[in-house]
C-alpha positions in Angstrom: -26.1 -3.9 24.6 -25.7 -7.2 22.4 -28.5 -8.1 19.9 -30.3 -11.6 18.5 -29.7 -13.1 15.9 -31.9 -15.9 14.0 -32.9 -17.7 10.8 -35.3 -15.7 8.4 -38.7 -17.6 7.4 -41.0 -15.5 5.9 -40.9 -11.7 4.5 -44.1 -9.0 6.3 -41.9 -5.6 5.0 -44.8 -3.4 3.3 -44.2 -2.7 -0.6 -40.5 -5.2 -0.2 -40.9 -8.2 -2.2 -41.9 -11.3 0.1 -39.6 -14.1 -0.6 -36.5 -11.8 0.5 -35.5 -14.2 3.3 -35.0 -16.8 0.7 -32.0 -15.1 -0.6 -31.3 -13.1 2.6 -31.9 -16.4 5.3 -30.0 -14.8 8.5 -31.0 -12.1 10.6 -29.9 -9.9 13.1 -32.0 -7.8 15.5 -31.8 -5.2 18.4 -33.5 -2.6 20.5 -32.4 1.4 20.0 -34.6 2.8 22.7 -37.1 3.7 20.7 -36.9 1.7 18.0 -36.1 -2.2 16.4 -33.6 -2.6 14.2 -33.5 -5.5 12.2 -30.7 -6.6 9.6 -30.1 -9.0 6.7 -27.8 -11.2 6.2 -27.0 -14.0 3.6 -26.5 -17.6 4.7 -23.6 -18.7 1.9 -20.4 -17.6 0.4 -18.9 -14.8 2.6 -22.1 -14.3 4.7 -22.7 -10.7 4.5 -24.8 -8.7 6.1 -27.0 -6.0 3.7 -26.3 -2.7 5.8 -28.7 -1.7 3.2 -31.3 -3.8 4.1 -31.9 -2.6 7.3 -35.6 -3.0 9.0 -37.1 -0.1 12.0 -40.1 0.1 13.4 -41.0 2.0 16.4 -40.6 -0.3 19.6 -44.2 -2.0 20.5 -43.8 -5.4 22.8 -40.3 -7.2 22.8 -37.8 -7.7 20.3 -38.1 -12.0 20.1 -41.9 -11.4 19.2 -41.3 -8.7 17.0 -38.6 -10.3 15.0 -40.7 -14.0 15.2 -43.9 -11.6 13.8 -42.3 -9.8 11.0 -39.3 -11.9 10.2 -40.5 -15.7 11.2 -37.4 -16.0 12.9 -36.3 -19.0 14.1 -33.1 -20.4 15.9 -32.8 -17.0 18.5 -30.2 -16.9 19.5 -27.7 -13.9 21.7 -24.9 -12.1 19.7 -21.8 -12.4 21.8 -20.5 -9.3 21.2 -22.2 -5.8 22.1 -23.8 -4.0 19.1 -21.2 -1.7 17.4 -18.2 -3.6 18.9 -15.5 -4.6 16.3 -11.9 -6.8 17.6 -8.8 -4.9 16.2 -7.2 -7.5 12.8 -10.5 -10.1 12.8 -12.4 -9.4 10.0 -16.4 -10.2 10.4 -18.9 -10.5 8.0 -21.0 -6.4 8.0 -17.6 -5.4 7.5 -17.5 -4.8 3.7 -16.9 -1.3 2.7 -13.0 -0.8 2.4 -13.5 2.6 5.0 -15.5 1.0 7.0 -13.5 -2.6 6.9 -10.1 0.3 7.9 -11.9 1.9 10.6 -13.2 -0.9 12.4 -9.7 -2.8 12.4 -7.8 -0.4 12.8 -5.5 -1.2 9.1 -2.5 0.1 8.5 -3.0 1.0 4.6 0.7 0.3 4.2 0.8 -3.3 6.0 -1.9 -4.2 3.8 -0.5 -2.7 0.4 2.5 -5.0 1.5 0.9 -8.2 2.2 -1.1 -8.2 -0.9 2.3 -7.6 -3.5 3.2 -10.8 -0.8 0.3 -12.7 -1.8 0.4 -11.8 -5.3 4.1 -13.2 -5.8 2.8 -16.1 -4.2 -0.2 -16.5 -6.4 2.2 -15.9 -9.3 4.4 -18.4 -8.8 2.0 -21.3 -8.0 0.4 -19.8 -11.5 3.5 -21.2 -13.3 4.3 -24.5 -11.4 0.3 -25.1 -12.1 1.4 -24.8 -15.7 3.4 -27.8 -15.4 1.9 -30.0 -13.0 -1.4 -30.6 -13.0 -3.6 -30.6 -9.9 -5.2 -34.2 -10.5 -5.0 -37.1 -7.9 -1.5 -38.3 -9.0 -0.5 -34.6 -9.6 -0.9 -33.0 -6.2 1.9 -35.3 -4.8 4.3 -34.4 -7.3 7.3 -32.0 -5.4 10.9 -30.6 -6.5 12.6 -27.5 -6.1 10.1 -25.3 -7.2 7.5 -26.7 -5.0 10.0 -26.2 -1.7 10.7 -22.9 -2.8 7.2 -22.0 -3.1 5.8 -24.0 0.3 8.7 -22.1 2.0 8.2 -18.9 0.8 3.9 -19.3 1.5 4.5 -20.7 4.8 7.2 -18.5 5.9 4.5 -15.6 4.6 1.9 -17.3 6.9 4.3 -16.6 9.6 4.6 -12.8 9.1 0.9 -12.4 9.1 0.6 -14.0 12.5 3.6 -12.4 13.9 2.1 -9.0 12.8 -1.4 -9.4 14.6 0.5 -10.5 18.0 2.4 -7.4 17.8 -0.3 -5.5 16.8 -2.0 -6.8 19.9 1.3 -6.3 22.3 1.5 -10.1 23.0 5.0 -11.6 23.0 6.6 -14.7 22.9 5.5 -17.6 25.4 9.0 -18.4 25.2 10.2 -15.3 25.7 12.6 -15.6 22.3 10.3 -16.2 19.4 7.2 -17.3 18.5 6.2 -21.0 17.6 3.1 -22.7 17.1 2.2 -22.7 20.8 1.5 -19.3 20.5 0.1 -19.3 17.1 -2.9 -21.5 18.0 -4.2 -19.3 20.1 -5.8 -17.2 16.8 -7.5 -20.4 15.7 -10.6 -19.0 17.6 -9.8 -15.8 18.3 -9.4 -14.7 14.7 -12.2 -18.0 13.2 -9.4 -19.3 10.9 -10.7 -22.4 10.3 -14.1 -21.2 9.4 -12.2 -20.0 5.4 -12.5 -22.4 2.8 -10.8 -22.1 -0.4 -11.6 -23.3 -3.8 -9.2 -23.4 -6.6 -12.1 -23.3 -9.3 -10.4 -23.7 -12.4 -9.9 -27.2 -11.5 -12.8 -30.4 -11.1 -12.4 -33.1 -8.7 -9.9 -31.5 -6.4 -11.2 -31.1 -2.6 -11.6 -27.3 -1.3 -9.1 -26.6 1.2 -9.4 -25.6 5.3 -5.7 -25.2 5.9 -7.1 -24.6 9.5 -9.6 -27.4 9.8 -7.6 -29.9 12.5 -5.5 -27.1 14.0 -5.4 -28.1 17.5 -3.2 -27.0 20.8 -2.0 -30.0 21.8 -0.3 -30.9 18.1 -0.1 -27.2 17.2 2.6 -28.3 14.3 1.7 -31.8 13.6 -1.9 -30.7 13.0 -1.4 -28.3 10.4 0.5 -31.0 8.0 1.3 -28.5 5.3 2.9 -26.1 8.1 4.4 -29.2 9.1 5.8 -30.5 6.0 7.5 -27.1 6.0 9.7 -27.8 9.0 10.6 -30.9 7.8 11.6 -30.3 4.1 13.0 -26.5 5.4 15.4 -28.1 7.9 16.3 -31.7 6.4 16.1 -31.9 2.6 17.9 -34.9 2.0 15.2 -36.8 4.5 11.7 -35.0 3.2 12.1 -33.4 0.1 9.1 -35.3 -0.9 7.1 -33.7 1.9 6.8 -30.7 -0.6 4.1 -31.9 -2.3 1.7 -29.6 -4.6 -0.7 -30.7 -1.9 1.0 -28.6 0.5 2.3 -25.8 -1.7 -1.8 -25.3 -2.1 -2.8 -25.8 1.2 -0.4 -23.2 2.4 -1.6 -20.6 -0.2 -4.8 -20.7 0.7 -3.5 -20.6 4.4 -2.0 -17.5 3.2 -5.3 -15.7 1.7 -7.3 -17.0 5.0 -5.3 -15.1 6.9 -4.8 -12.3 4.8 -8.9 -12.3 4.5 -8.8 -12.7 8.4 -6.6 -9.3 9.3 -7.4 -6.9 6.7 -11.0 -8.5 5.1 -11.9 -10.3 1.9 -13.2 -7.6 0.0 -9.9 -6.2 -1.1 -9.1 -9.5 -3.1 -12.4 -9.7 -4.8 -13.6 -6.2 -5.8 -10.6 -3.9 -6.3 -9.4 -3.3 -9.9 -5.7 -4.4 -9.8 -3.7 -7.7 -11.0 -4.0 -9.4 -7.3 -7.4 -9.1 -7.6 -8.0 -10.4 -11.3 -5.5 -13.4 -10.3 -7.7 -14.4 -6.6 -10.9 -14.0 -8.8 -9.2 -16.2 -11.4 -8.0 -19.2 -9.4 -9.6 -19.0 -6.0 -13.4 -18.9 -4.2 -13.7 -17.9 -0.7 -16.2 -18.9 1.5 -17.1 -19.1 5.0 -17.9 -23.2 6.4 -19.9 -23.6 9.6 -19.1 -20.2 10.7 -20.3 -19.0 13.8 -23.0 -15.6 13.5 -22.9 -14.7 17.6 -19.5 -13.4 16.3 -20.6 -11.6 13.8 -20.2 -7.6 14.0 -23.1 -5.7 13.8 -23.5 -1.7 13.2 -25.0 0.6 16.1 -27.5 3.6 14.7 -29.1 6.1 16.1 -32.3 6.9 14.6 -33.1 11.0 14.5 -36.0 12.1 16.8 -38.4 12.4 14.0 -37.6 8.7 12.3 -41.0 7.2 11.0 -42.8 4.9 13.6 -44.1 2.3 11.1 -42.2 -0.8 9.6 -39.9 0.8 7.0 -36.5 0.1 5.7 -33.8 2.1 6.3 -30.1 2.6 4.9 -28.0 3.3 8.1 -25.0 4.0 6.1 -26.6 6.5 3.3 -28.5 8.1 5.9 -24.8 8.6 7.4 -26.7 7.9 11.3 -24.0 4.5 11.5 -22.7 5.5 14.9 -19.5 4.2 13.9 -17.5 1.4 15.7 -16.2 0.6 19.2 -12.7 -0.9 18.5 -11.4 -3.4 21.1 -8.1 -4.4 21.3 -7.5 -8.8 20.6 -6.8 -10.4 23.8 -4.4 -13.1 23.0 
């Protein structure tokens, strides 16, 4: 069963204040047998989707008119994925509790402990090259030492996290010895990499950066010209030292939280209590760009026998009637 999803116009939820699509503009809709289900979901930032705002009403006509009657919606169009589906290591917006966010990927707590004292180094050490260089339009194409160490520590960290989900998902080498960009570029739309941008805020008039933007299979290396830079500087020093720019040392760091945010979620980096979290929150905003909601995961319920027939909203999750979620291996 996959669902609808559209753009919110107006608000017709009895006693629920009636400009809520305003700050909730995306919605998500399907039928339970008896009953619509209708969620929220925000339209900016990391697009999530308010489990806790979810609308029922007992089933009278189709779901595109009810959703178009109560909701204004706009835009319908089909999820591509069933309701309650998840793909094992590709976060989606819904997924936001860390239990839930676990379950539904199928995390290996360890893995992920890892990855983060990974990306904290990381975040550490552009910390103190940033408090030498500054980040300005003559800055970001300073390099040295410190800047090749860091671009080939960040890139090489990149690596790991890709190697990880094609073993996770039992997909060697194309090659048959080990894995290069060929195979890499396969997750650019399997696991929406280039949908992250990141924002190093404590900085004005620098761009935000979409390490993933051009990726493309037929220049899987070229197109990524921080991963490229890499090679270069990594294999010939002497001939592109200068290719380690602070340009690239940034665009691979925020390569490196787009695809930590891609496996294990974003959530970990923004609300937990530790030092990798009050560093992220200090130099970095994540955000979603043009990102595709027909991907999007939504949560299956089933509504007891005796759930009210009129339009009402309902919390799934406190109610504990989530069904929980259908885990499918990634096909690489």
């Amino acid at each position: 069963m996959n669902g609808i999803f559209y753009k919110n116009t107006h608000t017709k939820i009895p006693g629920w204040v009636d400009n809520l699509h305003e700050d909730q503009p995306l919605g998500y809709a399907y039928d339970t047998g008896t009953h619509f289900v209708h969620l929220y979901g925000r339209g900016s930032g990391l697009n999530v989707i308010s489990v806790g705002l979810t609308a029922v009403e007992q089933k009278s006509g189709t779901l595109t008119d009810w959703v178009r009657r109560v909701f204004g919606a706009k835009d319908i169009n089909n999820l591509a994925l069933p309701i309650g589906q998840t793909v094992e290591s590709v976060w989606r917006p819904s997924l936001y509790f860390s239990d839930d966010i676990k379950t539904a990927l199928r995390i290996d707590p360890f893995e992920q402990r890892s990855s983060e004292q990974a990306l904290r180094v990381l975040i550490e050490k552009l910390d103190d090259i940033l408090l030498y260089i500054e980040p300005d339009q003559n800055g970001l194409k300073a390099y040295g030492h410190k800047c090749r160490e860091l671009l080939i520590l960040a890139c090489t960290e990149v690596e790991n996290l890709w190697v990880s989900v094609f073993k996770k998902a039992g997909v060697g080498p194309q090659n048959g010895r080990t894995y290069t960009t060929q195979d890499y570029v396969k997750l650019l739309s399997k696991a929406y990499l280039n949908e992250f941008e990141i924002t190093f805020k404590n900085y004005d008039g620098i761009r935000s950066f979409q390490p993933f933007f051009n990726w493309n299979s037929s220049q899987p290396t070229k197109s990524l010209f921080w991963y490229d830079a890499y090679n270069q500087t990594k294999h010939d020093r002497s001939a592109a030292f200068n290719a380690a720019t602070l340009e690239n040392v940034m665009d691979a760091i925020a390569a490196c939280v787009a695809v930590f945010c891609s496996k294990f979620g974003p959530f970990s980096l923004i609300n937990d209590n530790n030092t990798l979290s009050s560093l992220v929150n200090q130099h970095f905003d994540i955000r979603l760009k043009n990102s595709d909601p027909s991907t999007y995961y939504v949560p299956k319920i089933t509504l007891p026998s005796d759930t009210r027939k009129d339009l009402f909203v309902y919390d799934c999750y406190r109610q504990r009637h989530h069904d929980g979620w259908s885990v499918q291996p990634l096909a690489l």
